[in-house]
N, C-alpha and C positions, 0 to 999 in steps of 0.2 A: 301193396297195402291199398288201400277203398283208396280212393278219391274223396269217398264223404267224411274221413278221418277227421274226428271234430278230439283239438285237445284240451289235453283234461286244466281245469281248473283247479282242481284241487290236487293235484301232482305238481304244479305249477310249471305247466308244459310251456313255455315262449321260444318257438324255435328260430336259429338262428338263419339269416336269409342275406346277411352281408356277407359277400367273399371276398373285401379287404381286410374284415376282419376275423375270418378264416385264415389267411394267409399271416394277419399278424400276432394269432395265435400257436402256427403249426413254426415261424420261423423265433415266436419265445421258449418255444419247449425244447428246440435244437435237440431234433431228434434222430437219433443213429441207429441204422438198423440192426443191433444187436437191443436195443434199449426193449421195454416192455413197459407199455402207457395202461393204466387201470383209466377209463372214461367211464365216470359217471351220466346216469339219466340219456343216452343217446338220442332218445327220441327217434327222428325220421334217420339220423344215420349222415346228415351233412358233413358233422365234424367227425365223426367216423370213419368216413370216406376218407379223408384228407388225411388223416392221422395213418389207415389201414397201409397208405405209400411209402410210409418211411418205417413201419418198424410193425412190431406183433403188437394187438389190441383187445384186454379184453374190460367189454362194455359189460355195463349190469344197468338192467333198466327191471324199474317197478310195474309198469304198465303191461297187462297180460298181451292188453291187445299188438301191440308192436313187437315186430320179430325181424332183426334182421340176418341178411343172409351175403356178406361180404369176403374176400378174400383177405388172410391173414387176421379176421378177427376173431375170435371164442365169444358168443353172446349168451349173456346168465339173464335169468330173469330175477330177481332177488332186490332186498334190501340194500344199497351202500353202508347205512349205520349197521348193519348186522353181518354181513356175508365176510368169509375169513379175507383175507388179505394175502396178496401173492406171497409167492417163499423166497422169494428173489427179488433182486433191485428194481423198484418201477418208479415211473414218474406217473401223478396222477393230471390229467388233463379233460377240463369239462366244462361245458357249459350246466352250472347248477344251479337246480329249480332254488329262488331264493331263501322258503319258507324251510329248508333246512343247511343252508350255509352256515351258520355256525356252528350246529352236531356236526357235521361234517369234519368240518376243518379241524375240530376239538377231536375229532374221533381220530385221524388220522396222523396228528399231532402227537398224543398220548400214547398210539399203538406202539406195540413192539419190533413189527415188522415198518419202520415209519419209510415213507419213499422219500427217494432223492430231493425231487423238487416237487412242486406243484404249480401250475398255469392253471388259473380260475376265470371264468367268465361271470361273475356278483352282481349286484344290486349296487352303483353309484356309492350312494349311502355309506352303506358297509365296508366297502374299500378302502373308502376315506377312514373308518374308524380303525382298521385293520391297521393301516399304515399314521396314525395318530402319535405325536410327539408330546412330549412335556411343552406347555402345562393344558396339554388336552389331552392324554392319555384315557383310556376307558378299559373294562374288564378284558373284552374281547379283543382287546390293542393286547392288551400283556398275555394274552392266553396264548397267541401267537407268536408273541418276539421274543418270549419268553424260550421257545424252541429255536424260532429260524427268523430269518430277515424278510417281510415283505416290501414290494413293493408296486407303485402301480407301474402301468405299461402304458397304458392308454383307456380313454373314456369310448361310450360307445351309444350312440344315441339310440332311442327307446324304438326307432321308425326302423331299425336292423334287424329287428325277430318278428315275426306272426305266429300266431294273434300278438299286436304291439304290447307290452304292457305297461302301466302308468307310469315309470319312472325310467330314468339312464342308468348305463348299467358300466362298467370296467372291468379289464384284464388287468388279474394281478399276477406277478410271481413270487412265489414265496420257496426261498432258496435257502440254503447252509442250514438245514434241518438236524437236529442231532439232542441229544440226550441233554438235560440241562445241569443234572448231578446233584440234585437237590432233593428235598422231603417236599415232593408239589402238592399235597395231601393241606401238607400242614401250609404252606407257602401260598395256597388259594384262600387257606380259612383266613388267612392272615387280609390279604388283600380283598374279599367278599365284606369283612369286618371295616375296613378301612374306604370299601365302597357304601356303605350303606347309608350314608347320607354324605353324598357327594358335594351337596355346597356348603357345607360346612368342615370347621377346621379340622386335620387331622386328631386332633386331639381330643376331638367328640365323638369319634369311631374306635381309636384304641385308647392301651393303658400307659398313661401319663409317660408312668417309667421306663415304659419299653423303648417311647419315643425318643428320651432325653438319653439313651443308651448310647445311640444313633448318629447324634446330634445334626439332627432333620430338626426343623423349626416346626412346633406343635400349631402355627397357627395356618400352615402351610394348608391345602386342600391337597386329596387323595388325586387328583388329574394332574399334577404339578408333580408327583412323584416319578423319579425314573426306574426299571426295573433293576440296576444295582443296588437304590435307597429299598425298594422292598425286598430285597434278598439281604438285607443288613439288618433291614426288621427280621428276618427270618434267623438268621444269625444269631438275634440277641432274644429270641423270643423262649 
């Protein structure tokens, strides 16, 4: 690849350049080499490499212009929100451009074919919301736990990729993935309704009687709710 490789901005290319925290991404994924890692966005192929050692890898990156050419990897050029998903058990591991972190994880989440685990490399920010408790709970907190357990690993300062970008960033894992057995359809409407004006009480987003079904305190806010209380609203809805 050039030397004059300029990454893209609007792919939200930040490539990774720390190899501590290479290592303490390839020793959260605990990978065996039977395993099969789907890496999203590889970019220059850092974590690629690293990953390429321990097991079979296949990368999808958006970018035309990058190709790589690795042992033990299958490199697709394609969509992550679009492209089918392995037939087989994988675990997905990547560092992901921020600006679609949460299609992402929602897309993966909800698939059919869902992988074991996943090790993220995120946006600060967003990790903290991912792994968010009562009474700070948010949509994208329950779109997640609602499936699997996140949690973080560790923080990762912003001076670890180039081009740097404005903020820090964290490794999360999000483990015990699995089917939640519920109407999520309706169990979103339920909770989107119940977000929609977040600092005010539950009981100015839904229906009086749904609440007192429940017996959740109507004066309670939607952040303060855990996701057993909304799958009772779901229950009683």
């Amino acid at each position: 690849m050039s030397r004059n490789f300029k990454p893209s901005k609007g792919l939200g290319q930040n490539f990774l350049t720390n190899k501590k925290v290479l290592e303490t991404i390839i020793k959260t994924a605990d990978l065996k080499p039977d395993d099969l890692v789907l890496e999203v966005g590889p970019g220059l192929g850092i974590l690629t490499f690293e990953l390429a050692k321990h097991c079979k890898v296949v990368a999808v990156e958006k970018d035309q212009r990058i190709s790589l050419d690795i042992k033990n990897v299958e490199f697709i050029h394609g969509d992550a929100l679009k492209i089918p998903l392995p037939f087989r058990d994988y675990k997905v591991v990547a560092n992901i451009p921020y600006y679609i972190t949460s299609p992402l994880i929602r897309r993966f989440m909800e698939a059919d074919k869902k992988p074991k685990e996943m090790v993220l490399l995120v946006q600060k920010e967003v990790a903290q919301r991912i792994c968010s408790k009562p009474p700070k709970m948010n949509i994208l907190a329950i779109s997640v736990q609602l499936y699997a357990k996140p949690e973080i690993i560790t923080y990762v300062s912003k001076s670890s990729f180039k081009p740097s970008p404005k903020v820090d960033s964290a490794v999360i894992k999000i483990s015990g993935i699995k089917n939640p057995n519920i109407d999520t359809d309706k169990f979103f409407k339920i909770i989107k309704a119940g977000f929609s004006h977040p600092r005010k009480k539950i009981s100015n987003n839904l229906s009086l009687d749904l609440i007192k079904k429940t017996n959740i305190d109507p004066a309670r806010r939607a952040e303060t709710l855990s996701i057993d209380e909304w799958k009772s609203l779901l229950l009683n809805y």
